[in-house]
Rosetta silent file (secondary structure, phi, psi, omega in degrees, C-alpha in Angstrom):
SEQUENCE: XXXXXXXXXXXXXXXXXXXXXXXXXXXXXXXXXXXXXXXXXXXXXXXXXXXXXXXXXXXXXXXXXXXXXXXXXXXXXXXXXXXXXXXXXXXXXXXXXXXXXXXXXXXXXXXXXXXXXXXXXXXXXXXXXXXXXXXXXXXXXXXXXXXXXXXXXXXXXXXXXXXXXXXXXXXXXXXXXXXXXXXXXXXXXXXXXXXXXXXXXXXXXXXXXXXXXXXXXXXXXXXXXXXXXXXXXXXXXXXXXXXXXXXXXXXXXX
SCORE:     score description
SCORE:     0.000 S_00000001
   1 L     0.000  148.438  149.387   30.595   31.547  -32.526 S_00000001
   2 L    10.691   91.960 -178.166   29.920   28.207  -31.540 S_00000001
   3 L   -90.770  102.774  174.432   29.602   25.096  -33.892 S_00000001
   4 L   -87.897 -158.631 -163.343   26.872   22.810  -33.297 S_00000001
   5 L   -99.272  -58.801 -175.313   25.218   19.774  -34.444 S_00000001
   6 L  -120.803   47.009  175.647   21.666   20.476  -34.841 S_00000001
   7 L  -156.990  155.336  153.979   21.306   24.382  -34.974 S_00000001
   8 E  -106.546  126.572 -173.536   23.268   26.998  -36.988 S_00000001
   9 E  -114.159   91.998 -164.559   24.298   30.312  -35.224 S_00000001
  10 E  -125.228  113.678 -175.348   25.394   33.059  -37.617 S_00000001
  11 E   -95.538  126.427 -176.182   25.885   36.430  -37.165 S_00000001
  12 L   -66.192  157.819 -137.084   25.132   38.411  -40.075 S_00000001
  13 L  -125.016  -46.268  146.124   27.622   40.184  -42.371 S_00000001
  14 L  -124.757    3.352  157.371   25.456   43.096  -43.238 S_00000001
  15 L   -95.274  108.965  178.899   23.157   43.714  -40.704 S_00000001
  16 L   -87.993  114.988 -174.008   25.553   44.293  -37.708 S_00000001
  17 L   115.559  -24.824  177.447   24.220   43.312  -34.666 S_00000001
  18 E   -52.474  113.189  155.935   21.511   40.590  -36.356 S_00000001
  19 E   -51.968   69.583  174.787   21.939   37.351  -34.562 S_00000001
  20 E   -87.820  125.254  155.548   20.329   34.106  -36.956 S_00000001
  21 E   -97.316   93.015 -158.761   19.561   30.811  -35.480 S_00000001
  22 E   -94.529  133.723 -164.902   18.661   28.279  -37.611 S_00000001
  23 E   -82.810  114.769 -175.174   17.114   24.904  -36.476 S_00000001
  24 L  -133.302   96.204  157.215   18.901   22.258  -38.609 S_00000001
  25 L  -137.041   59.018  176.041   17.504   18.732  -39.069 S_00000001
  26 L   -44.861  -46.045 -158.037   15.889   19.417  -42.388 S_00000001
  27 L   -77.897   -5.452 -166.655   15.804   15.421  -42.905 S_00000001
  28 L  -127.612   75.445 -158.383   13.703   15.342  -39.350 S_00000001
  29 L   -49.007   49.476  158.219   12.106   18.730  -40.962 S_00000001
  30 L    91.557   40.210 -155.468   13.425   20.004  -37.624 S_00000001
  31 E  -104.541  142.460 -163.129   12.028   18.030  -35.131 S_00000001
  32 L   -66.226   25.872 -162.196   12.994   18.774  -31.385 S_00000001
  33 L   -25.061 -166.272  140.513   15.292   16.246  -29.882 S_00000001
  34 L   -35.818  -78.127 -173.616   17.326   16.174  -26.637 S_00000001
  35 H   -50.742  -84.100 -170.143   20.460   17.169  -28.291 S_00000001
  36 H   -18.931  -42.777  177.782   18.886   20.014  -30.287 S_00000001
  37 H   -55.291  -70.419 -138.365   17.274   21.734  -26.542 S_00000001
  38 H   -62.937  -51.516  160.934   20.294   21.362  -25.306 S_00000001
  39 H   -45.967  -43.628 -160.403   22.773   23.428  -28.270 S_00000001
  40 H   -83.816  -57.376 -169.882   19.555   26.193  -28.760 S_00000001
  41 H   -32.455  -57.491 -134.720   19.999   26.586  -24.431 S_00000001
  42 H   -68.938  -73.805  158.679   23.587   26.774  -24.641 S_00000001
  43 H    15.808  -76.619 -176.000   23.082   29.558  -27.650 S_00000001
  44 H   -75.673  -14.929  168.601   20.420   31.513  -26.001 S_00000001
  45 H   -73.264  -52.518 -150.763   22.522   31.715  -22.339 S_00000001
  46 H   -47.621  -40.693  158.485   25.628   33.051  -24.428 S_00000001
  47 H   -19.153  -63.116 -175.823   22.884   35.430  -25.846 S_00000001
  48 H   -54.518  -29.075  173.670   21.860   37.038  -23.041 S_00000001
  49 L  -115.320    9.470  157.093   25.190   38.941  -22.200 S_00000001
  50 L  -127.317  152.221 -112.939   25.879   39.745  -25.701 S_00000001
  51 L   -98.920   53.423 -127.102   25.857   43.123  -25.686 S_00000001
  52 L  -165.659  -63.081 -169.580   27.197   42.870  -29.274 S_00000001
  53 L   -92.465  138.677 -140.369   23.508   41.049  -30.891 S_00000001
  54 L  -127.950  -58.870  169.372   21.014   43.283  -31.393 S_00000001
  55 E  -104.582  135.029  156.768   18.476   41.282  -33.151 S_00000001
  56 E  -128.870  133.525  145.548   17.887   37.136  -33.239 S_00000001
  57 E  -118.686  134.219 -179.132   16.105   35.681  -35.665 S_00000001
  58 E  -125.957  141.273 -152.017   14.814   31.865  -35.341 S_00000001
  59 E  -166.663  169.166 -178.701   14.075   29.796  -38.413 S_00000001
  60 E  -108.399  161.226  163.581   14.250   26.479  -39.858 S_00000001
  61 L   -88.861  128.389  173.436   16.609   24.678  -42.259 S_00000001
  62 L    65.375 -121.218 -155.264   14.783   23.648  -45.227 S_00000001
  63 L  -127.171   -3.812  151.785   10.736   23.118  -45.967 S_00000001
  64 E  -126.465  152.487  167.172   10.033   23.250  -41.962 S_00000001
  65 L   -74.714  -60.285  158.681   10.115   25.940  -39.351 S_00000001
  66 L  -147.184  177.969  172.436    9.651   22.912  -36.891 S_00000001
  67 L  -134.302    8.895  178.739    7.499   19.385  -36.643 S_00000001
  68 E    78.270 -177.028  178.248    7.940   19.690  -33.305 S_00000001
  69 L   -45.599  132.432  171.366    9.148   17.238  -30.020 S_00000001
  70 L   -85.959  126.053 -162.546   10.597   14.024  -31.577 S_00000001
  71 L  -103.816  151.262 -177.275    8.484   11.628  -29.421 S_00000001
  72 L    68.315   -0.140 -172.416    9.982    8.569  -28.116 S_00000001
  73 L   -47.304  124.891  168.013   13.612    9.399  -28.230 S_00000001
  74 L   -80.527  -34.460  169.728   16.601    7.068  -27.749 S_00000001
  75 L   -71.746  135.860    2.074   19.321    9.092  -28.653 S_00000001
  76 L  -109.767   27.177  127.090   21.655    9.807  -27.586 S_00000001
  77 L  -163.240 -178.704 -167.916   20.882    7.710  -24.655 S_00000001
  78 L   -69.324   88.861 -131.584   18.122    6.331  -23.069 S_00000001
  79 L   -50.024  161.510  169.669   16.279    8.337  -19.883 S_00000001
  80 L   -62.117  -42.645 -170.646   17.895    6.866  -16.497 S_00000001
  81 L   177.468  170.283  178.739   14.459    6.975  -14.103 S_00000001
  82 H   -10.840  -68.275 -158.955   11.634    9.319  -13.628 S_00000001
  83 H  -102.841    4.909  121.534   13.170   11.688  -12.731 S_00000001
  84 H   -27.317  -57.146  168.891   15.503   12.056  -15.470 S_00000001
  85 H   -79.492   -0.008 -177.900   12.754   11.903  -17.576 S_00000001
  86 H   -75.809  -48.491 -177.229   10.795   14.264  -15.459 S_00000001
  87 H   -62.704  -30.606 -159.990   13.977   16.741  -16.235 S_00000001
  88 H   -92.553  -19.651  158.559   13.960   16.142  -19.681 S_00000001
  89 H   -61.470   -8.641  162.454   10.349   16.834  -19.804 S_00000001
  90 L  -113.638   25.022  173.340   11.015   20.011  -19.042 S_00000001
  91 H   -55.791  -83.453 -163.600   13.688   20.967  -21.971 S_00000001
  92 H   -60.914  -15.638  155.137   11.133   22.853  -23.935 S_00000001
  93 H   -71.527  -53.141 -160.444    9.976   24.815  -21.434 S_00000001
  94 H   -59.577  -38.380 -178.812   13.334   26.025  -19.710 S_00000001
  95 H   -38.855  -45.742 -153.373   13.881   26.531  -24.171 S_00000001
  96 H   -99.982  -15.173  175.185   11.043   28.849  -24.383 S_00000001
  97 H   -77.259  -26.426 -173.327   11.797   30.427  -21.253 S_00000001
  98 H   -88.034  -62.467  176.776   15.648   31.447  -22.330 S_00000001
  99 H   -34.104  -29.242 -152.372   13.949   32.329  -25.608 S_00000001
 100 H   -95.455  -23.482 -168.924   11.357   34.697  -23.484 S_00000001
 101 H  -120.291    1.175  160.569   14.173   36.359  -21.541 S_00000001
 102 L   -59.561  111.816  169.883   16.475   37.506  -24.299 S_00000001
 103 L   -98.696   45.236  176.024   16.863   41.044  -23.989 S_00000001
 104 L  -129.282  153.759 -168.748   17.449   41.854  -27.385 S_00000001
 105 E   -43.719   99.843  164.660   14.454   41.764  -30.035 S_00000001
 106 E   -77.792  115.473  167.785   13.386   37.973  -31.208 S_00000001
 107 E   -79.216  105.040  157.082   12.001   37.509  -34.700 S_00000001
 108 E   -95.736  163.281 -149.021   10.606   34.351  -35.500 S_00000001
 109 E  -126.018  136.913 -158.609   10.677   33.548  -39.138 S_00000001
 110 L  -132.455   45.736 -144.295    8.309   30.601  -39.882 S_00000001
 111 L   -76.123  -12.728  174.389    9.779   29.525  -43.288 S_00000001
 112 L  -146.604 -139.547  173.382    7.813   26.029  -43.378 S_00000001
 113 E   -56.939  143.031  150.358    5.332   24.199  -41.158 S_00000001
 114 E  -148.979  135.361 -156.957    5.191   24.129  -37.484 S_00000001
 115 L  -120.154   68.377 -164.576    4.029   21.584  -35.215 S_00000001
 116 L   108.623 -143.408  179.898    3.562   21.355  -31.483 S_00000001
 117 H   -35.482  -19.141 -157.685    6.752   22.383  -29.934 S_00000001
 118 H   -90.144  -24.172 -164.673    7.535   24.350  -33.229 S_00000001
 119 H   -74.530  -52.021  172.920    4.340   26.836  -32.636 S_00000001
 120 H   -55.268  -66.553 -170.411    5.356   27.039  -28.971 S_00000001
 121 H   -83.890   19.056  137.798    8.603   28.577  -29.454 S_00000001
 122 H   -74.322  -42.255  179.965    7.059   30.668  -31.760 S_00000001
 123 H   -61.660   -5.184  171.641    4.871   32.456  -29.230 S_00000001
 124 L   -98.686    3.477  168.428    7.922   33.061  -27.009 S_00000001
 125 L   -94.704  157.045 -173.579    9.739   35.325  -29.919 S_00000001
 126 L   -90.252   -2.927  155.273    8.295   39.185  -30.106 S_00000001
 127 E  -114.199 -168.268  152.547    7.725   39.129  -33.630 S_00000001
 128 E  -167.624  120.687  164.414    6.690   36.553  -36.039 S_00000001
 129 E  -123.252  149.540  159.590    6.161   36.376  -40.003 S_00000001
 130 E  -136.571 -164.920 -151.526    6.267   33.434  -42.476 S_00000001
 131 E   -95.146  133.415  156.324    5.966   32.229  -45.675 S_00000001
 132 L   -36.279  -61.303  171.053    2.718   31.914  -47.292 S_00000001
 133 L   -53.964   -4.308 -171.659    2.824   27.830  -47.910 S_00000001
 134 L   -76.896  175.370  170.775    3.507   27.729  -44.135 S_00000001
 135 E  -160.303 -174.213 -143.733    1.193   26.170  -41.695 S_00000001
 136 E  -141.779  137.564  171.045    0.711   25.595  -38.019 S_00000001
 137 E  -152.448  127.725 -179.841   -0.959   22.443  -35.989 S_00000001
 138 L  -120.117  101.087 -155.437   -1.185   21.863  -32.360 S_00000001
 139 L  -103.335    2.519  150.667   -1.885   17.735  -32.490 S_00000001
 140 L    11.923  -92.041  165.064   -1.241   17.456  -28.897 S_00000001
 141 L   -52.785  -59.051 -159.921   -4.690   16.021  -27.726 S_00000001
 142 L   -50.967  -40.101 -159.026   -4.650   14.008  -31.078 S_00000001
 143 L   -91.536    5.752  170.279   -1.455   12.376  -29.798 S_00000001
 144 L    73.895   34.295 -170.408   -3.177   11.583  -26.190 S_00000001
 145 L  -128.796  154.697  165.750   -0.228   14.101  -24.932 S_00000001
 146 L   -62.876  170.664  173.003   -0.775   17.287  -22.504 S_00000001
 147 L  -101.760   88.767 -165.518   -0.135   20.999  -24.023 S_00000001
 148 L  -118.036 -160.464 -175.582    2.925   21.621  -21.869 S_00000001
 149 L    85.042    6.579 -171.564    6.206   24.366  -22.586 S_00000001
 150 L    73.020   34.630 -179.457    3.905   27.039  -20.708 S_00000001
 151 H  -105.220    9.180  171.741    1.923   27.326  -24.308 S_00000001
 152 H   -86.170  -45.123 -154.319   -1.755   27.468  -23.178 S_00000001
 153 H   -93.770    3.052  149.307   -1.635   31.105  -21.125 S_00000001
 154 H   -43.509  -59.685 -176.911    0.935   31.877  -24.066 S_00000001
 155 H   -71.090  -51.645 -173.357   -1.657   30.978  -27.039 S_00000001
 156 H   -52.613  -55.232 -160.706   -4.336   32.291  -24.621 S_00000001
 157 H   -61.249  -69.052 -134.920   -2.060   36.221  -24.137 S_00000001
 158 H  -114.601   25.493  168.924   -1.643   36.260  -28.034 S_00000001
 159 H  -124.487  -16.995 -166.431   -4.862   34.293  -29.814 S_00000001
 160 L    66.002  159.434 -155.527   -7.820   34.743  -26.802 S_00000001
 161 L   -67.573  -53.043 -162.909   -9.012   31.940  -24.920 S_00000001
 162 L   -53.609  -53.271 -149.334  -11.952   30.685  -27.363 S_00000001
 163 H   -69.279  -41.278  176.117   -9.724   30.773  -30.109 S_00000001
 164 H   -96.428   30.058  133.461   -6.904   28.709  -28.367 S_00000001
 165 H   -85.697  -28.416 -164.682   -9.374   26.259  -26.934 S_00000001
 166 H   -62.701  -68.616 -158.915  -10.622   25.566  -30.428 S_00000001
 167 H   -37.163  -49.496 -166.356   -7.133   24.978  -31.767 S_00000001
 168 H   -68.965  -24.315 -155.032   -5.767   23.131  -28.979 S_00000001
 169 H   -82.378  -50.640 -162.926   -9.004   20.778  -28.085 S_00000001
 170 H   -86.035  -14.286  170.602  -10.041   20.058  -31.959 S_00000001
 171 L    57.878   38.923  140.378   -6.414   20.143  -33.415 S_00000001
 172 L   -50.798  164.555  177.697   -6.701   21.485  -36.590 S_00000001
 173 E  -124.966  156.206 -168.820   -4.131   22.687  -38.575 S_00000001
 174 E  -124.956  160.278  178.518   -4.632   26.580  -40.120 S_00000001
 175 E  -105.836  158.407  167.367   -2.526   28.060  -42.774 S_00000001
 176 H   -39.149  -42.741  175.823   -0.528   31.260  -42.378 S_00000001
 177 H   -46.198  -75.360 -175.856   -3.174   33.556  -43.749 S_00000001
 178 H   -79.398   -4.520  147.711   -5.681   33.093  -41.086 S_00000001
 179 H   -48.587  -59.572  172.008   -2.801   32.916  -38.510 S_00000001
 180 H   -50.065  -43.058 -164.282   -2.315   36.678  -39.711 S_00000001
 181 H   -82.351   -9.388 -178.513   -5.908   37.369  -39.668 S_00000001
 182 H   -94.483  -25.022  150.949   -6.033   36.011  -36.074 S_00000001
 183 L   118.057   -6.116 -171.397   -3.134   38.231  -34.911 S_00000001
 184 L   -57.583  -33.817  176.674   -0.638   35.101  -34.265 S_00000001
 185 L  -110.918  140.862 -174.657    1.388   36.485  -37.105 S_00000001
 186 L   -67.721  -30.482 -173.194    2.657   40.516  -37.688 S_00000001
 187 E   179.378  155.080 -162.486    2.737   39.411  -41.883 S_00000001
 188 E  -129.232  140.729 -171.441    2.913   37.046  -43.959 S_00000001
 189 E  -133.807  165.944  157.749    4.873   37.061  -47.672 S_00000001
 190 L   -46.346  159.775 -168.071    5.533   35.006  -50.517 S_00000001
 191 L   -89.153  -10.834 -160.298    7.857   32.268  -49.882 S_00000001
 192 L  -104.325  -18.920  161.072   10.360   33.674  -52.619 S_00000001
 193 L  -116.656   29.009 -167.069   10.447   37.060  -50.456 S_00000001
 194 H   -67.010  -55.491  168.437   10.367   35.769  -47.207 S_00000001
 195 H   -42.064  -78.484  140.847   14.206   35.890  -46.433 S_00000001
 196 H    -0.628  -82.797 -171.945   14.199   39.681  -48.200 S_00000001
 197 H   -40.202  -67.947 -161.564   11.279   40.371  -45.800 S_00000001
 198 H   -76.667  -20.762 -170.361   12.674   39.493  -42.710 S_00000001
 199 H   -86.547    8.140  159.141   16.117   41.101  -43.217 S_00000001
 200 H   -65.689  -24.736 -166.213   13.753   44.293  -44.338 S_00000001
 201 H   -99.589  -18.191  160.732   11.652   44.322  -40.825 S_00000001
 202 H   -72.291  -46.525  154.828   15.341   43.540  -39.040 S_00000001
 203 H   -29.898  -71.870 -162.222   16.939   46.755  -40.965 S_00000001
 204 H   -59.761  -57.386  172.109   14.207   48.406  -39.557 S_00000001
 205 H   -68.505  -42.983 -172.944   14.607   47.577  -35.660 S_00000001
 206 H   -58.949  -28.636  168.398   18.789   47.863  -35.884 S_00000001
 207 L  -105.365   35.926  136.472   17.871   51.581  -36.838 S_00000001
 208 L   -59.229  117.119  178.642   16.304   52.329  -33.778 S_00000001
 209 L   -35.878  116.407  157.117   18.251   54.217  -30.770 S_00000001
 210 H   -25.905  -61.662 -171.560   19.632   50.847  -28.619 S_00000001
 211 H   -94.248  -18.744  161.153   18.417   51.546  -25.702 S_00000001
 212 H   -49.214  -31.151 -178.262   15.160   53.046  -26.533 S_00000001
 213 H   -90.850  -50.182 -172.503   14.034   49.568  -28.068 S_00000001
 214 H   -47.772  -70.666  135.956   15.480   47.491  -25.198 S_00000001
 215 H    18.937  -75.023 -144.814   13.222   49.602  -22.594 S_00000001
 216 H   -79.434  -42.141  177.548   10.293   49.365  -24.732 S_00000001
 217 H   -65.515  -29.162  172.075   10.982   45.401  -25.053 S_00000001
 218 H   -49.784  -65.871 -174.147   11.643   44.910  -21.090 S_00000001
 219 H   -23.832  -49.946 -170.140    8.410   47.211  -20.776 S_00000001
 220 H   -65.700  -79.423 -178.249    6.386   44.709  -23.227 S_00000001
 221 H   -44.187   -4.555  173.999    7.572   41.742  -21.734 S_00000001
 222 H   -82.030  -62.607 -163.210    6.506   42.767  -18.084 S_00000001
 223 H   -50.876  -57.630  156.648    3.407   43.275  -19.249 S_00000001
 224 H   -20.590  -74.618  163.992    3.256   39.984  -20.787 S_00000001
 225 H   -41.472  -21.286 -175.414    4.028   38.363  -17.346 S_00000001
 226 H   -78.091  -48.911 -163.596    1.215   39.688  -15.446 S_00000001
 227 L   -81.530   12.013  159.076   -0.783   37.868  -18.187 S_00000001
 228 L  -136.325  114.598  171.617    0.913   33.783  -17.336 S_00000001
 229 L   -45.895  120.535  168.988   -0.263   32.313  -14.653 S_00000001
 230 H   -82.001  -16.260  174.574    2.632   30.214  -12.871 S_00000001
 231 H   -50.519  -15.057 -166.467   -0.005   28.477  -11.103 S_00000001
 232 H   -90.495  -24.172 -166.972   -0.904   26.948  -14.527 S_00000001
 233 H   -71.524   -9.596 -140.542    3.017   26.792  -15.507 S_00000001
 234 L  -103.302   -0.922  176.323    4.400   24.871  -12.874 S_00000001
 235 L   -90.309  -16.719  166.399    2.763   21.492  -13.455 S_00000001
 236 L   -27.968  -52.400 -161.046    4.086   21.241  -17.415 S_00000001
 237 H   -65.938  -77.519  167.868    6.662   19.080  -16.651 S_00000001
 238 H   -25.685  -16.313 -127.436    4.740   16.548  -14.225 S_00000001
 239 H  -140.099  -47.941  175.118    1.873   16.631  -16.638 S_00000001
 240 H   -92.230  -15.316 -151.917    4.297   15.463  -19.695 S_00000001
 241 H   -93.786   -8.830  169.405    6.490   13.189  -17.924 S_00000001
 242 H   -87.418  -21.416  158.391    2.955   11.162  -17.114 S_00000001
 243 H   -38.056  -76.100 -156.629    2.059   11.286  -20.556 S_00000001
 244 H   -49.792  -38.036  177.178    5.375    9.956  -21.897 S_00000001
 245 H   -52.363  -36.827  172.832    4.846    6.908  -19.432 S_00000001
 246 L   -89.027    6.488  178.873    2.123    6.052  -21.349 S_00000001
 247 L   -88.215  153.620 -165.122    3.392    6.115  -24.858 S_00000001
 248 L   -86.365  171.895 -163.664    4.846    2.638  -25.739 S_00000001
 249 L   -82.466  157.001  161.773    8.855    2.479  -25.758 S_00000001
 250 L   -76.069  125.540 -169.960   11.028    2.665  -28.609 S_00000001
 251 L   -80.707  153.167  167.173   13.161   -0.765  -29.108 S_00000001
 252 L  -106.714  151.857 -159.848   16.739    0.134  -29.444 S_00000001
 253 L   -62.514  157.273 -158.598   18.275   -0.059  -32.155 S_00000001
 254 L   -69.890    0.000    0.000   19.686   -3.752  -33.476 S_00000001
């Protein structure tokens, strides 16, 4: 497969058909650059026709799952005009949308913290467990920034509306536990049997009849659609790229 910069793509060795993709900028605990959209796209198209991956799982490198959009970025170059930055405001959605459209089962594995962007592309995988120390924040409002990626009628489909206005408006952060008890997560383990865990609940879907799972995942995912509005999606972009105008610029470097 592929080598990238800031992701690892590894197909496992004794689960045959398990895809893993791990997001790796441990020293950034994983935080969502330009480059980084742009390798997890190119990943997740190649996905999509191969008929060969069965399972993906998405995970972090190191002590985060994600910290979410790296704000301000310069690297690796600077936007051109708007609407450059109007396109690039819309990386994490077209992300969570390739994620959303995989037709083979997505796990996401939530091995540290996730923040923002990192919570959002967990609601676009069809499973999700982590590690007990993990935890979750959506600091959005805090940061004077919109909730964009299509994550409100997500977090609305799989938390209910009160529950995702609370998060998003007062921007707390919750630990895994009451994620589980809230339904955001299928289970939650010790951190020392998390890995163990998920290739137990992947084990489990690879020895399902193939096409009998795909079906049932198309099925799901239809279902799904009826329940996000595009009138609410289609303004994400427009909506961040006026944000970002107002955040003050990053000097370049000396």
């Amino acid at each position: 497969m592929s080598t990238y910069e800031n992701i690892r793509v590894e197909r496992d060795i004794e689960l045959d058909g398990l895809v893993t993709i791990t997001l790796s900028r441990p020293a950034k605990l994983n935080a969502l650059n330009i480059a980084l959209h742009e390798e997890l796209q190119e990943a997740l198209a190649a996905l999509e026709t191969d008929v060969d991956a069965r399972v993906v799982v998405l995970t972090g490198d190191g002590r985060a799952f994600s910290a979410g959009a790296q704000l301000g970025e310069t690297k690796p170059e600077p936007p051109r005009n708007d609407i450059d930055r109007l396109a690039r405001a819309h990386f994490g959605g077209r992300t969570c949308e390739l994620i959303d459209r995989l037709p083979q089962v997505v796990v996401g594995v939530a091995n540290g913290l996730a923040v923002g962007g990192g919570v959002v592309l967990l609601t676009a995988c069809d499973l999700r467990i982590a590690a007990e120390s993990a935890w979750f924040s959506i600091p959005e409002v805090e940061l004077n920034l919109p909730l964009t990626w299509q994550a409100l009628p997500r977090l609305m489909r799989e938390l209910g509306p009160a529950r995702t206005r609370e998060l998003v408006m007062v921007c707390d952060r919750f630990s895994a536990q009451d994620a589980e008890r809230w339904g955001f997560l299928n289970h939650v383990y010790p951190d020392s049997a998390l890995k163990s865990e998920s290739h137990r609940l992947v084990a489990r879907l690879l020895s399902m009849d193939v096409l009998s799972l795909s079906l049932t995942k198309a099925a799901c995912k239809a279902l799904e659609n009826t329940m996000i509005s595009k009138d609410v999606n289609y303004s994400d972009a427009a909506l961040m790229l006026l944000a970002y105008r107002n955040l003050p610029r990053p000097q370049p470097d000396a």
